[in-house]
N, C-alpha and C positions, 0 to 999 in steps of 0.2 A: 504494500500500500504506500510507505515513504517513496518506493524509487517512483512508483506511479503519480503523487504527487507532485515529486520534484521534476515531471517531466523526464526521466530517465530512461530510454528503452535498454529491455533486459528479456533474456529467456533461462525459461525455467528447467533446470537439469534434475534431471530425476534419479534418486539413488538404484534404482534397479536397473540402468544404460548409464552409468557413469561416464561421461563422456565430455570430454571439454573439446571445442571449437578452433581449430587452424588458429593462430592470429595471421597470417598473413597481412602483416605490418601492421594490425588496427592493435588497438589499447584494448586489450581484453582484462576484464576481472571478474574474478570468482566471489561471489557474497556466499557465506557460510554461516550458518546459526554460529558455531563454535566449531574449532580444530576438534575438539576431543570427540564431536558425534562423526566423524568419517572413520570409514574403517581403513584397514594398515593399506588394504589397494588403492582403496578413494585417497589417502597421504599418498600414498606414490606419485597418484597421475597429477592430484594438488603439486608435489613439490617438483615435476616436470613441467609444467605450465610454469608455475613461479623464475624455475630455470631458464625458459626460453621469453622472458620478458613480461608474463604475465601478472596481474595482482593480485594478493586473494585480501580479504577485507573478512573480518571476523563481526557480526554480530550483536556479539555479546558486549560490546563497547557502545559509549552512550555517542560518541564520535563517529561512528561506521558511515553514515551517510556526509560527513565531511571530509573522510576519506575516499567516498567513491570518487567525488564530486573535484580533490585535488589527483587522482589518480586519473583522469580524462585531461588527456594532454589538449586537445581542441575541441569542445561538444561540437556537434554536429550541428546542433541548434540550441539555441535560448530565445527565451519568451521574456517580452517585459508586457505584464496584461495582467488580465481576472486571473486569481490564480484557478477558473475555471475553465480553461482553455488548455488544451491537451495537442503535443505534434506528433508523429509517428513519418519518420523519414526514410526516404528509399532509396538508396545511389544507383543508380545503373549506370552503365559505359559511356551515353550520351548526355544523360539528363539525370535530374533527382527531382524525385516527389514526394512532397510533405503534404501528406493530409493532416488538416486542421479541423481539431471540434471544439464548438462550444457546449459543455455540457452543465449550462444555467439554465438545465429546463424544470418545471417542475409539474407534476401530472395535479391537474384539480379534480380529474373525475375521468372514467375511460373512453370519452370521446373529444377531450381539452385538456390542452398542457400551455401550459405560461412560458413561452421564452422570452429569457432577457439577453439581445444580442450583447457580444463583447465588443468596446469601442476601443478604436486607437489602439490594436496588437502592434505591437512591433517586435520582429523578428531579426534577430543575427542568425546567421546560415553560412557556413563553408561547405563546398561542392567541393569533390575530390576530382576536378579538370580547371586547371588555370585561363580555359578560352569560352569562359560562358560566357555568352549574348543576350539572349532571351530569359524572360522572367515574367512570367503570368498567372493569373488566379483563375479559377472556374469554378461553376457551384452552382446548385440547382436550387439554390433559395436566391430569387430575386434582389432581396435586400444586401446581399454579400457579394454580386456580380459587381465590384465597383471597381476602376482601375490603383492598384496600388500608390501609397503615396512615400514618398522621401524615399526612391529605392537610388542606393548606391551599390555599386561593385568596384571592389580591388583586386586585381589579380595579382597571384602570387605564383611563387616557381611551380608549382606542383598541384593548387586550388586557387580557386574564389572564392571571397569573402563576399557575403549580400547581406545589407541589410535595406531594409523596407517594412510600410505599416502599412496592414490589413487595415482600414476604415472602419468595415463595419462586417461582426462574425455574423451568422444570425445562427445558426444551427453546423452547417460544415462547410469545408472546401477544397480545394487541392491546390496549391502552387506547384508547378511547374518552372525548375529553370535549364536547359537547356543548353546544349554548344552551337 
């Protein structure tokens, strides 16, 4: 629930397929309840992950979530907004898509729910290609189809930097940004 507040995508590994993920050069970390509940194999593959650059982040500490949060060398993305507004980003070869939700809705009865759009998001965003061009929103709520405002990009050796404010959320949307 904390990573999911703070905006942090993360997947969930399961003690029965102990399996941790290539880094293939990303910042990967391992969140643990506590070292002592894995057993002597799950320490193995933990302390080979650790080995090859990974972080493992214990739990049991009242601090673990300000160590995930210094153990991410560049988030992907950050939100300055409601903190009811949630991103979920996607890199692929040409492009990256962030879907965005606002989830300030609240049900009065089963056939009406009260949305309260989110104003003025603004989003920091680095894409993993240094030649993006394009940068666009899309969305099937009227109220959120608006053109982005204050968008900037800097490229860098290896990424681009974006940032840009969504106007007005109403429910969801996708940005799109592009080579």
């Amino acid at each position: 629930a904390a990573l999911t507040k703070a905006n942090i995508q993360y997947r969930t590994v399961c003690e029965d397929d102990f399996k941790l993920p290539e880094r293939h050069g990303k910042t990967n970390i391992l969140v643990v309840e506590s070292l002592a509940v894995l057993t002597p194999e799950e320490k193995a593959i933990a302390a080979d992950f650790e080995k090859s650059g990974g972080h493992i982040v214990t739990a049991d500490k009242t601090d673990w979530l300000d160590q995930v949060r210094s153990a991410i060398d560049k988030p992907s993305i950050t939100i300055a907004g409601p903190p009811t507004v949630r991103a979920v980003v996607h890199d692929q070869p040409t492009r990256t898509i962030i879907h965005l939700y606002n989830l300030n809705i609240q049900r009065l009865s089963s056939f009406d729910d009260q949305v309260t759009p989110a104003e003025n998001v603004t989003l920091h965003l680095h894409v993993p290609f240094p030649d993006a061009r394009n940068i666009r929103i899309e969305s099937a709520d009227p109220e959120t189809s608006q053109p982005l405002a204050n968008v900037s990009m800097t490229k860098e050796p290896t990424s681009t930097t974006a940032t840009f404010t969504v106007p007005r959320l109403q429910i969801s949307a996708l940005v799109i940004v592009e080579k």
